[in-house]
Steps between C-alpha positions, in 0.01 A plus 500: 500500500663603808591853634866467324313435183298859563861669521654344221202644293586850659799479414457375134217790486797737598716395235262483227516113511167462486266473179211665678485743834559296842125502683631697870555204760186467681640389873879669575790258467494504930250602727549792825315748654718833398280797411348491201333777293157431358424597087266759611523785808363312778255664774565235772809356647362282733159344631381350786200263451284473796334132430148408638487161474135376544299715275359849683185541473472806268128594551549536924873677440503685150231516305167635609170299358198663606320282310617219690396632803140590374447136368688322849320199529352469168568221263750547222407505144879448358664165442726417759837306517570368872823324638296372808121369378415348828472804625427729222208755492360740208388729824617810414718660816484874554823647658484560859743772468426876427762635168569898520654692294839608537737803445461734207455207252201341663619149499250283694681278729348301753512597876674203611833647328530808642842602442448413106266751499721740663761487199201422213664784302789324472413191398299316141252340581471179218145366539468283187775254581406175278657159485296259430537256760339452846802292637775599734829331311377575153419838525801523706713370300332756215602773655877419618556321169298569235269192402272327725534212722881417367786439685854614439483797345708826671343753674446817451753619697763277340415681168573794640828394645576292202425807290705798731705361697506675904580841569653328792841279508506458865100347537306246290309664205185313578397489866211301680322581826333211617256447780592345883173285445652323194513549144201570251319243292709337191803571746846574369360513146378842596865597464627292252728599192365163308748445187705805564819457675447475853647822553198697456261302720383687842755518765281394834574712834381327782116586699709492846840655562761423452324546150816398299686216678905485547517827349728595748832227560586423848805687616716166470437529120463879429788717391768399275399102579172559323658675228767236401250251529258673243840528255508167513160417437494741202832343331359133541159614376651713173681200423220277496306785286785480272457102476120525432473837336112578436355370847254788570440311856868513600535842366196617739648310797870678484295850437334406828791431708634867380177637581513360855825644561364832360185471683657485903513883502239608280196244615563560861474867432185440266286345761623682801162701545603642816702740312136616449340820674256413767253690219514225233442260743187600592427593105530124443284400820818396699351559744208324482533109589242441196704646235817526615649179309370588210575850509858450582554286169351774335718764631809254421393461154500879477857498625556248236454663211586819666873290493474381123302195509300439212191310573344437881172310547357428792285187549237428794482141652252258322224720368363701758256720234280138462233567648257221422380547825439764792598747271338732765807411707741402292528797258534786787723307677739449148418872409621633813865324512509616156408816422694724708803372379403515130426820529804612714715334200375731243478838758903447621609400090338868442616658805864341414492646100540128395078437389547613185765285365374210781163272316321383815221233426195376704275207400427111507469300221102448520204680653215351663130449401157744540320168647538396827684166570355316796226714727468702825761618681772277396382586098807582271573522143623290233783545218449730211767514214266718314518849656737640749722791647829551566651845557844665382718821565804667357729427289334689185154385651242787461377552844157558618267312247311190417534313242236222371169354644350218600152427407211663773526166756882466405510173364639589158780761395284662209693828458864534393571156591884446593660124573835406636692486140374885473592569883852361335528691256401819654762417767804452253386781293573741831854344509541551161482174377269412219310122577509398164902629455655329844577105424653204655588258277427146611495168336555691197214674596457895514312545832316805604310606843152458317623200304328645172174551657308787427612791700505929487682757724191634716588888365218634648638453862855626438583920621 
């Protein structure tokens, strides 16, 4: 039941052995991150995922409800689900913010992301984002692995790895960016390659330089010294392979070590942004003390995948988009570390030629409510599962549209409703992967992204 066993049925299959056809092995006798080609003539070759933890709230940022504004104040009619009922409302709340519309496609984006409205032509707007669930974790956990609330399933991005390989030998396939002010709810979960070989979890790089530690060895050590030394440490890991043949674990750890090695030259060239022009600095807000951090992981995730690297997401500390309360405070002051870099990612991919092979993604894993949580000044809103945005761009992404609606208050997606396992799909499907093709056996068990749930490739958003 082993991986010899799948050979020895190859083999048999080869000879003619075999009383019926041998079913193709569904995991490869060993695991590594060569290039891989996909069934199907991909459109992307890489994507960076811009996480929001917190839930942003789509009717002040992305989608406009008059309605909502005309009845600010007003009792709602609707049933409502709320994570906080001591200090839940049915008040309807208005946006404070004015929407315009923007570029030749008239996508109405709010005024408190400016520079998204300066590249709404390039981007899809997804307005009818669905799962379900008004919690953090679980609808987390939906949209990095595929079912709600469950623990220890891969990530996306390990699919992807799992599935491709890296274009890159010299860099991890699967890259994270996380934040100086710590890491995101659920934690290193976020990143996690659950029961696939540890190989394809998310490689972290540091919020502070130096962002990879002991990449480089001291000079005592570096030179031929270092290189003996990792000889040895090959041989004496090999022959422990050989004496436990199988151990995906030990397999990942010596691809590591030859990844390190690899990775002294090419990582300290990856993240040295001073190679940058004193133009794409101030692109990203590099100049600016309010968006500099975050705009100079964006522009090294750009270099990233400019260098091969597979997958790149970028988390923010906690979950800054929360805004139970002062959302009158708290949702510029997010917005403006935010935006310009977001914005600057997807301008310099064009700019560079790499945007339309490069699947840049935008979005939280909830929204937020129409009713106002709390009152005053300090009001905010609550969770919302039910109806949210998230944006997109490139990689076979047709630019310049919207896709799906909430209802008139945006509670509810109503029209072309699209949840994570579709998300999914549509993302593999621009890789050329099919969802329902791409397994990992486990247990005996033939695993998939959407683990058999009901999912479609979102067609109407690809070019």
């Amino acid at each position: 039941m082993g991986l010899g066993g799948v050979a020895l049925a190859s083999l048999l299959a080869q000879e003619g052995a075999l009383g019926a056809p041998a079913k193709p092995p569904l995991t490869p006798a060993t695991f590594d991150l060569r290039p891989k080609a996909p069934p199907r003539p991909p459109r992307a070759r890489a994507m960076i995922s811009l996480f929001m933890h917190g839930g942003p709230a789509h009717m002040d940022l992305t989608d406009p409800k008059p309605e909502l504004s005309r009845l600010d104040g007003s009792d709602y009619s609707g049933e409502v689900v709320f994570s906080f009922v001591n200090r839940a409302s049915k008040k309807l709340l208005g946006s404070p913010w004015r929407f315009s519309p923007c570029g030749q496609s008239g996508t109405e984006i709010s005024e408190l992301l400016p520079c998204l409205q300066g590249i709404a032509d390039r981007i899809c707007l997804v307005r009818s984002m669905h799962t379900g669930h008004n919690g953090h974790e679980v609808s987390i956990r939906y949209f990095h692995g595929g079912i709600p609330a469950v623990l220890g399933r891969p990530h996306v991005g390990s699919w992807l790895t799992y599935a491709l390989g890296s274009e890159s030998q010299d860099l991890p396939a699967y890259m994270v960016l996380v934040d100086p002010e710590g890491h995101p709810v659920d934690g290193v979960s976020n990143w996690s390659s659950g029961f696939m070989p540890p190989l394809f979890q998310g490689t972290v790089l540091r919020a502070k330089e130096p962002r990879i530690p002991d990449l480089v060895p001291p000079p005592r050590l570096a030179g031929r010294m270092q290189a003996r030394n990792l000889a040895l440490l090959d041989t004496l890991n090999r022959r422990h392979l050989a004496a436990h043949p199988g151990e995906a674990d030990l397999e990942a750890r010596i691809a590591s070590y030859e990844l390190a090695a690899r990775m002294q030259l090419a990582a300290t060239d990856a993240l040295d942004i001073a190679q940058e022009t004193a133009a794409t600095h101030r692109l990203y807000g590099l100049d600016d003390p309010v968006t500099r951090e975050y705009g100079t992981r964006c522009l090294i995730a750009r270099r990233l995948v400019e260098r091969g690297v597979r997958f790149v997401q970028l988390f923010l500390g906690g979950q800054p988009w929360d805004t139970h309360t002062n959302i009158r405070g708290a949702l510029p002051a997010i917005c403006r570390r935010t935006d310009r870099p977001a914005a600057a990612l997807v301008t310099d991919l064009a700019q560079r030629g790499l945007l339309d092979t490069t699947l840049v993604h935008w979005g939280g894993e909830i929204g937020r409510l129409p009713v106002t949580e709390g009152s005053g000044d300090q009001c905010g809103r609550d969770h919302n599962g039910q109806g949210f945005s998230i944006w997109m761009a490139g990689g076979g992404i047709r630019p310049g549209m919207v896709h799906g609606a909430t209802d008139e208050v945006g509670h509810r997606a109503v029209e072309q409703v699209v949840t994570p396992n579709d998300w999914q799909a549509t993302v593999l499907s621009l890789f050329g992967l099919d969802h329902e093709a791409l397994v990992f056996r486990h247990n005996g068990v033939e695993q998939r992204i959407t683990a058999g749930r009901s999912a479609r490739v979102v067609s109407e958003i690809l070019a």
